[in-house]
C-alpha positions in Angstrom: 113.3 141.6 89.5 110.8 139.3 88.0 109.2 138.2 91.5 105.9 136.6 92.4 105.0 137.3 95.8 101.8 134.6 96.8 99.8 135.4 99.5 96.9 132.8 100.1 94.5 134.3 102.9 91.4 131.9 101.7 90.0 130.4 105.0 90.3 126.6 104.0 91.8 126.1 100.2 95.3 125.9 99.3 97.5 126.4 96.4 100.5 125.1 95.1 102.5 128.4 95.1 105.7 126.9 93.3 103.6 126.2 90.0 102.1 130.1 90.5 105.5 131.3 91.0 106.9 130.2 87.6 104.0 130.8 85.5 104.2 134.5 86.6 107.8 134.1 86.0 107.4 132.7 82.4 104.6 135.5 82.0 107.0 138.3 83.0 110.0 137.6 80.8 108.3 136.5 77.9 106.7 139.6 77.7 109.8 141.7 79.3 108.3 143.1 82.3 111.1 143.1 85.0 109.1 144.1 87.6 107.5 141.6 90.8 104.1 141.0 90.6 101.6 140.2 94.0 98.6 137.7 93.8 96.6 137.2 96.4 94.4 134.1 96.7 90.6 134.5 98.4 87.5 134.1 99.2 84.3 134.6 97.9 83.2 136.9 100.6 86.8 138.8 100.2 86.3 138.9 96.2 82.8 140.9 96.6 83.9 143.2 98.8 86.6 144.3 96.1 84.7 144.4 93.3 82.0 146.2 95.0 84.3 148.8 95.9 86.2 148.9 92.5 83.4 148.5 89.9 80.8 148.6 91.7 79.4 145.2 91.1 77.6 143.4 94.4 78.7 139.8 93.2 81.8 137.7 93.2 84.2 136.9 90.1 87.0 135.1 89.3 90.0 137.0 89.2 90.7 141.2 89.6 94.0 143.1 88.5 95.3 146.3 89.8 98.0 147.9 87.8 100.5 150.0 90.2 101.4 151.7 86.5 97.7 152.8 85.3 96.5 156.1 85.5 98.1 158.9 87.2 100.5 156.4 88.8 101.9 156.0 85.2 104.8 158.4 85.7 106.1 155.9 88.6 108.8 153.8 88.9 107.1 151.5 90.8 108.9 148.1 91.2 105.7 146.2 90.9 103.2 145.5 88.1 100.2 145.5 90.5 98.1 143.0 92.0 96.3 139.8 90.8 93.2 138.4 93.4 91.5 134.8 92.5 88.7 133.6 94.2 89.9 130.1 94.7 85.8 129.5 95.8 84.9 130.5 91.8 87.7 128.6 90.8 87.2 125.6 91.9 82.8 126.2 90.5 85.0 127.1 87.1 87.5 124.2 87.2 84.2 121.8 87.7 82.2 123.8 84.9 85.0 123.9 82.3 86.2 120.2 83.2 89.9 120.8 84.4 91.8 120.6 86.9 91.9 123.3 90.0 95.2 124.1 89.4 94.8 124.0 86.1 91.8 127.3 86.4 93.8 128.4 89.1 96.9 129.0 86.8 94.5 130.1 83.9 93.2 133.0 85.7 96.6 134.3 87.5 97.7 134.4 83.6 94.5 136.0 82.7 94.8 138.8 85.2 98.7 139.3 84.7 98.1 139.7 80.9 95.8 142.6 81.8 98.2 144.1 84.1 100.4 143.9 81.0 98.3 146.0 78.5 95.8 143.0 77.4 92.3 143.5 77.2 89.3 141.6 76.0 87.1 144.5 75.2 86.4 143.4 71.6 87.2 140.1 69.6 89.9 140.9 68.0 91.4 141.8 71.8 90.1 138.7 72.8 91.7 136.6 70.7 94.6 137.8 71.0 94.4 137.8 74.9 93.6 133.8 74.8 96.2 132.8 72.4 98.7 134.5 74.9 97.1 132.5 77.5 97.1 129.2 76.0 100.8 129.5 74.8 101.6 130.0 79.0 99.3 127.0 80.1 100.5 124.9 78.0 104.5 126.3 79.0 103.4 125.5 82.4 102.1 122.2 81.3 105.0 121.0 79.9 107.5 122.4 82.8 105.4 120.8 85.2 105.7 117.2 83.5 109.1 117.3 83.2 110.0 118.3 86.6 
């Protein structure tokens, strides 16, 4: 099933949803998850709101996940992973701050949030590195596929 379904509902900033599309792709099969997989592109103002209501935090961030196969919704067959939000307005702060490209942070946290929807966590170092790695190997997949095509 393997699907990305993109859904950008930020006011003004766009996305090239092709790229999105096969990085969640790539993610998916490397790692065996047939299941689709729904990111959702927003805004600041859209990002605090969830993550007010879901940790309780009264600020913006970059990128939330929400598994559809976490908790008591573990027993499940649900057909899809979860959901993946990025704030394209902290993206495009990041992409300045880290010095790449908008796509570029745009594809780094849709990777970052699908890894977590996939088990991956970054609650100590050793999880973190691990975490990275995974996203570097997928950037740099992306990368490539995006050069030759």
């Amino acid at each position: 099933m393997k699907k990305a379904n993109i859904q950008n509902i930020h006011p003004e900033l766009k996305v090239e949803k092709k790229t999105i599309q096969l990085l969640v792709r790539d993610i998916l099969t490397s790692e065996k998850a047939d299941l689709s997989v729904d990111v959702i592109f927003v805004d600041d103002k859209f990002m605090r709101q969830l993550n007010k209501k879901f940790t309780k935090r009264e600020k913006t961030t970059d990128v939330l996940s929400f598994g559809m196969r976490e908790g008591k919704l573990q027993t499940i067959e649900y057909p899809c992973l979860g959901d993946v939000y990025v704030s394209l307005d902290q993206a495009k702060r990041q992409a300045v701050e880290y010095k790449v490209g908008f796509e570029e942070e745009i594809a780094r946290l849709v990777a970052h949030g699908l890894l977590h929807l996939l088990g991956y966590d970054h609650t100590n170092k050793k999880e973190e590195n691990i975490m990275r790695k995974k996203e570097e190997v997928y950037l740099k997949k992306m990368a490539k596929l995006l050069k030759s095509s």
